[in-house]
FILO-549640 format. One record per residue: residue in three letters; x, y, z of N, C-alpha, C in turn. Coordinates in steps of 0.001 Angstrom, whole numbers, plus 500000, padded with zeros to 6 digits. Layout:
residues N
+-----+--------+---------+--------+---------+----------+--------+--------+---------+--------+
:  aa : n.east : n.north :   n.up : ca.east : ca.north :  ca.up : c.east : c.north :   c.up :
+-----+--------+---------+--------+---------+----------+--------+--------+---------+--------+
: ALA :      X :       Y :      Z :       X :        Y :      Z :      X :       Y :      Z :
...
+-----+--------+---------+--------+---------+----------+--------+--------+---------+--------+
This chain:
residues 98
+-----+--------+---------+--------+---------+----------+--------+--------+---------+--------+
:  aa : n.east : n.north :   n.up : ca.east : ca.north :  ca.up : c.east : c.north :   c.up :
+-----+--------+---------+--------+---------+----------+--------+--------+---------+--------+
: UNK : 918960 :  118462 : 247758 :  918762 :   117851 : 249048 : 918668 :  118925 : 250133 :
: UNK : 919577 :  120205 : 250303 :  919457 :   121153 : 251134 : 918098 :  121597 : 250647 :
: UNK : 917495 :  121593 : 249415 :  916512 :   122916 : 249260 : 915076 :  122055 : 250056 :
: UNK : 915583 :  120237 : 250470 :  913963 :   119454 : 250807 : 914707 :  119986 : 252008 :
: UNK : 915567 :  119473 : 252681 :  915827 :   119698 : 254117 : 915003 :  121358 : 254450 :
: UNK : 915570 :  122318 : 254035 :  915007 :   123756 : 253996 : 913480 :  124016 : 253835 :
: UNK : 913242 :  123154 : 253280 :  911346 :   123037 : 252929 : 910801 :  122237 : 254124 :
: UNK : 911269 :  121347 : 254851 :  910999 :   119953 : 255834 : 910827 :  121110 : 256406 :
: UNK : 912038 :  121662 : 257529 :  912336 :   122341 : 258481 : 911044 :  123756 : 258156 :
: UNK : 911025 :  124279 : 257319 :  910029 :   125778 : 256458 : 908568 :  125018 : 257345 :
: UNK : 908232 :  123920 : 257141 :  906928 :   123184 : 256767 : 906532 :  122890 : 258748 :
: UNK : 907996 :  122378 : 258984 :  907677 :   122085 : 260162 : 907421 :  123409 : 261190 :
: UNK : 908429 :  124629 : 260703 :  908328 :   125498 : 261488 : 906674 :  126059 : 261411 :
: UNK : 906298 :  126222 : 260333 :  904934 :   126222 : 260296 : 903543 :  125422 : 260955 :
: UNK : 904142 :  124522 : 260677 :  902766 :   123446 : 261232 : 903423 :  123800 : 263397 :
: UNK : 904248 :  124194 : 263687 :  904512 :   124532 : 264777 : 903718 :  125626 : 265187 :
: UNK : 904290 :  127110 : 264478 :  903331 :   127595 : 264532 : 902162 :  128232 : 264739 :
: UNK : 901388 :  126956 : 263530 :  899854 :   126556 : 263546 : 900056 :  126365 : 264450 :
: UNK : 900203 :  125380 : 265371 :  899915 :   125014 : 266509 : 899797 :  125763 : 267993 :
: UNK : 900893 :  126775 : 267855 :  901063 :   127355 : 268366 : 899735 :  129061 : 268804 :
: UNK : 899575 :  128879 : 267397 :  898362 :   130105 : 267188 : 897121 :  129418 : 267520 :
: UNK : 896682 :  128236 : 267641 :  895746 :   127253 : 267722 : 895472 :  127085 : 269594 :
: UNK : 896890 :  127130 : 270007 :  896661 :   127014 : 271507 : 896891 :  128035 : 272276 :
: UNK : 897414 :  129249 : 271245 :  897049 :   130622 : 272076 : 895215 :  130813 : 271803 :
: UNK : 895209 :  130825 : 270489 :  893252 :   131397 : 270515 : 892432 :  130338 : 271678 :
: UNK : 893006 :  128970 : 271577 :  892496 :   128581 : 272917 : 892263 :  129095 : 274024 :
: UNK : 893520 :  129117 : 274673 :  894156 :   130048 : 275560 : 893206 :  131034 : 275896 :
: UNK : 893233 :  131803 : 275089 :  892716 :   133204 : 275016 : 890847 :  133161 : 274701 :
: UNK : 890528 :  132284 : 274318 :  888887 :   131853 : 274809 : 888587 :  131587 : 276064 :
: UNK : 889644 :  130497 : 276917 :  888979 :   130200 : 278061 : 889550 :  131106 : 278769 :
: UNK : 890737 :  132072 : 278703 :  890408 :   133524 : 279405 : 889158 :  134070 : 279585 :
: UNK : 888673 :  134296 : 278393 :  888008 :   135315 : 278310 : 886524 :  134600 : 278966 :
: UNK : 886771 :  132837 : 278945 :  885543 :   132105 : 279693 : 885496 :  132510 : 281061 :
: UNK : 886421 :  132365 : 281799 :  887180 :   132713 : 282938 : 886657 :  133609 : 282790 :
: UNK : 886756 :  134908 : 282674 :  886699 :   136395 : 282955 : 885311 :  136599 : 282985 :
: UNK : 884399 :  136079 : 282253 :  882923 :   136245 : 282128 : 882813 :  135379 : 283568 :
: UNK : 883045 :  134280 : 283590 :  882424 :   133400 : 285016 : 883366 :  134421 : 286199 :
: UNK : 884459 :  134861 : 286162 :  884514 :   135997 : 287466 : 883889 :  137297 : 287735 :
: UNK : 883263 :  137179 : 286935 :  882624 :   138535 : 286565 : 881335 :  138287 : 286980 :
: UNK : 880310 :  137139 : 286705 :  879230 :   136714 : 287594 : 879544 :  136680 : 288634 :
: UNK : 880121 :  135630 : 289692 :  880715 :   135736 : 290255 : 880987 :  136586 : 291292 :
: UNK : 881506 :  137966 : 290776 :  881863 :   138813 : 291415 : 880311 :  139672 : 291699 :
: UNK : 879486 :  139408 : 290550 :  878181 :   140022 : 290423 : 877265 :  139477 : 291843 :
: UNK : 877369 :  138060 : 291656 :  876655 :   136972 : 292837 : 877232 :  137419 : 294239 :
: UNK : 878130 :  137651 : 294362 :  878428 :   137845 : 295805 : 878176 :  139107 : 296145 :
: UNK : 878632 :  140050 : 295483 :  877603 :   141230 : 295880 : 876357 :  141309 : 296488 :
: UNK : 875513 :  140883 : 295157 :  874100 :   140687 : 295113 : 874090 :  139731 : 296643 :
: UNK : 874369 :  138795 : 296704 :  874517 :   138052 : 298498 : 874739 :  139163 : 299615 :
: UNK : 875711 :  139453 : 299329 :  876216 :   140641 : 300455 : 875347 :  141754 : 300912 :
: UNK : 874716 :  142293 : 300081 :  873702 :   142972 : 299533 : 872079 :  142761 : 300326 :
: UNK : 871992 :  141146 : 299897 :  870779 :   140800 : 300949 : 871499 :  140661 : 301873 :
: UNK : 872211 :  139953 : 302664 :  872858 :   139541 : 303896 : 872525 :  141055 : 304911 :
: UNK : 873134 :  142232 : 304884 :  873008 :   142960 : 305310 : 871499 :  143596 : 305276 :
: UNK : 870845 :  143620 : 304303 :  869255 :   143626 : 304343 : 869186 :  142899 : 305596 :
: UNK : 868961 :  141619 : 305136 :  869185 :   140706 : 306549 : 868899 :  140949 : 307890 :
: UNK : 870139 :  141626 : 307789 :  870644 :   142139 : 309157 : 870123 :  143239 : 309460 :
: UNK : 869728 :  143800 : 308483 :  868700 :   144912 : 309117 : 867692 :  144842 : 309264 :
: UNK : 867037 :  144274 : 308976 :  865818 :   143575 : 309675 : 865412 :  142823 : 310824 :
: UNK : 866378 :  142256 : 310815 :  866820 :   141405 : 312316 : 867090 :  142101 : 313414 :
: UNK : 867877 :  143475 : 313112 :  868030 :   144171 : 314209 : 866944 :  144888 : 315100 :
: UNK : 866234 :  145645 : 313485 :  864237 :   146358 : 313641 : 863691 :  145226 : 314350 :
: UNK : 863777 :  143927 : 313890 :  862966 :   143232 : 314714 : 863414 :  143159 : 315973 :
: UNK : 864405 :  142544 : 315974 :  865112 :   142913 : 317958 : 864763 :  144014 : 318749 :
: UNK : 864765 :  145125 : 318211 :  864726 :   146356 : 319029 : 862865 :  146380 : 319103 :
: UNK : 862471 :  145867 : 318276 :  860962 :   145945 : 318398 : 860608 :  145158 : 319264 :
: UNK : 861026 :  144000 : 319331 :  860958 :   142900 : 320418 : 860748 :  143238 : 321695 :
: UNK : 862139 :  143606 : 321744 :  862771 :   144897 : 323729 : 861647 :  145354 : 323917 :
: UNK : 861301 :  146235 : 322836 :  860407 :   147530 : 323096 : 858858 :  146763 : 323545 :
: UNK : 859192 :  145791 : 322771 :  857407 :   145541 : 323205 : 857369 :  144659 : 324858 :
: UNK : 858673 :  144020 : 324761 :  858825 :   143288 : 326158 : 859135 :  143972 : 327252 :
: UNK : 859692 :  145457 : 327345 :  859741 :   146380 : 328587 : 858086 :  147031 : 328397 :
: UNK : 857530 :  147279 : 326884 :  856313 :   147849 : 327775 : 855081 :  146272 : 328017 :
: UNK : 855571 :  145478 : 328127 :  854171 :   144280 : 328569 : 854721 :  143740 : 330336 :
: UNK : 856359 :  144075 : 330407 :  856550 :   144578 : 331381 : 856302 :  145260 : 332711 :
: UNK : 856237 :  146691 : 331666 :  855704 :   147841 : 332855 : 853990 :  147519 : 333061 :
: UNK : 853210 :  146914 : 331263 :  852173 :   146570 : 331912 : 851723 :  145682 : 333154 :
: UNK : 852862 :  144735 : 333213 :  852766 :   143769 : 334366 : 853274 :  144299 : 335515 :
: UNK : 853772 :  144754 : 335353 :  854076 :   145943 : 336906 : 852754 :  146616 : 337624 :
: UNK : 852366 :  147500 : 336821 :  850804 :   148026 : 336541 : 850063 :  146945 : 337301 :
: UNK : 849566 :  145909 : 336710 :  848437 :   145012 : 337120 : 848709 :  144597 : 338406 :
: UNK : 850170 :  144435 : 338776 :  850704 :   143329 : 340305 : 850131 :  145285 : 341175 :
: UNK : 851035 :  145778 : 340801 :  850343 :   147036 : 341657 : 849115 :  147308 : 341795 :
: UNK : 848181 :  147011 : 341102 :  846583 :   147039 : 341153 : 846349 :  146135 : 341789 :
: UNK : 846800 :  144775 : 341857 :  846226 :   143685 : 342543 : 846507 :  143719 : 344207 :
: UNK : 847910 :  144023 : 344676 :  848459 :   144207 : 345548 : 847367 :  145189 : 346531 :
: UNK : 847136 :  146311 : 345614 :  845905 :   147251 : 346578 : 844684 :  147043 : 346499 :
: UNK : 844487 :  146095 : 345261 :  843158 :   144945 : 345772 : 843282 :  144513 : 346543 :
: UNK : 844427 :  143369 : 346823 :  844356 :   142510 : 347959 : 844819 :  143385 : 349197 :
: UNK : 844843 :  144606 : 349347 :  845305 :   145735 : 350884 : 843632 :  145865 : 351190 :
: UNK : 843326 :  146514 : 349975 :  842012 :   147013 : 350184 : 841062 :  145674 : 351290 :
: UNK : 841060 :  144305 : 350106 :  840648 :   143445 : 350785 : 840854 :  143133 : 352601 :
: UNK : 842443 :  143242 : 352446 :  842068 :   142832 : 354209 : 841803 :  143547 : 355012 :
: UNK : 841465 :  145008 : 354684 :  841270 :   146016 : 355433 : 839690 :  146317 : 355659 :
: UNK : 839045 :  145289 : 354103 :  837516 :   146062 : 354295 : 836902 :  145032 : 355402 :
: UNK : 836117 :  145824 : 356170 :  835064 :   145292 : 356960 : 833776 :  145523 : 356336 :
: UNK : 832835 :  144461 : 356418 :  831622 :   144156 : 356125 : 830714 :  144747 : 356881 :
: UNK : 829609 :  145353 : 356636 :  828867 :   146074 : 357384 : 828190 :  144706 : 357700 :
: UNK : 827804 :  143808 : 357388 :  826635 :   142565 : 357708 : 827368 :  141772 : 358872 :
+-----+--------+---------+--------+---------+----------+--------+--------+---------+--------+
């Protein structure tokens, strides 16, 4: 009777265990699932970060190109009011020979 009790308990400690080795290799798969998906992841946001700042540098070239073209259409308009201005001097000053 001790040697079934000793075999029960042998049998059970085993099938424990099993069980036990069954839900570590689990375990230890969806680690390693985990670790691959943080690892994209970690890949993807880079790669984001990466353009983002592209991005932004482009945005900036374009801004500063912007300025640049809007102070010189600017000064061109400065230019023209000053030409017109001594058109219209010239004008009230000319007398008509007729």
């Amino acid at each position: 009777m001790e040697k079934d009790r000793i075999s029960t308990e042998k049998s059970d400690v085993a099938r424990m265990v099993a069980g036990l080795e069954a839900d570590l290799r689990r375990v230890k798969k969806d680690a390693e699932a985990f670790g691959r998906d943080l690892k994209l992841l970690r890949a993807e946001k880079e790669k984001q970060e990466a353009e983002h700042k592209e991005e932004v540098v482009r945005v900036e070239r374009t801004k500063k190109q912007t300025h640049t073209q809007i102070r010189l259409l600017n000064d061109q308009l400065d230019n023209q009011r000053e030409k017109a201005d001594l058109v219209q001097q010239q004008l009230q000053s000319h007398v008509c020979a007729a």
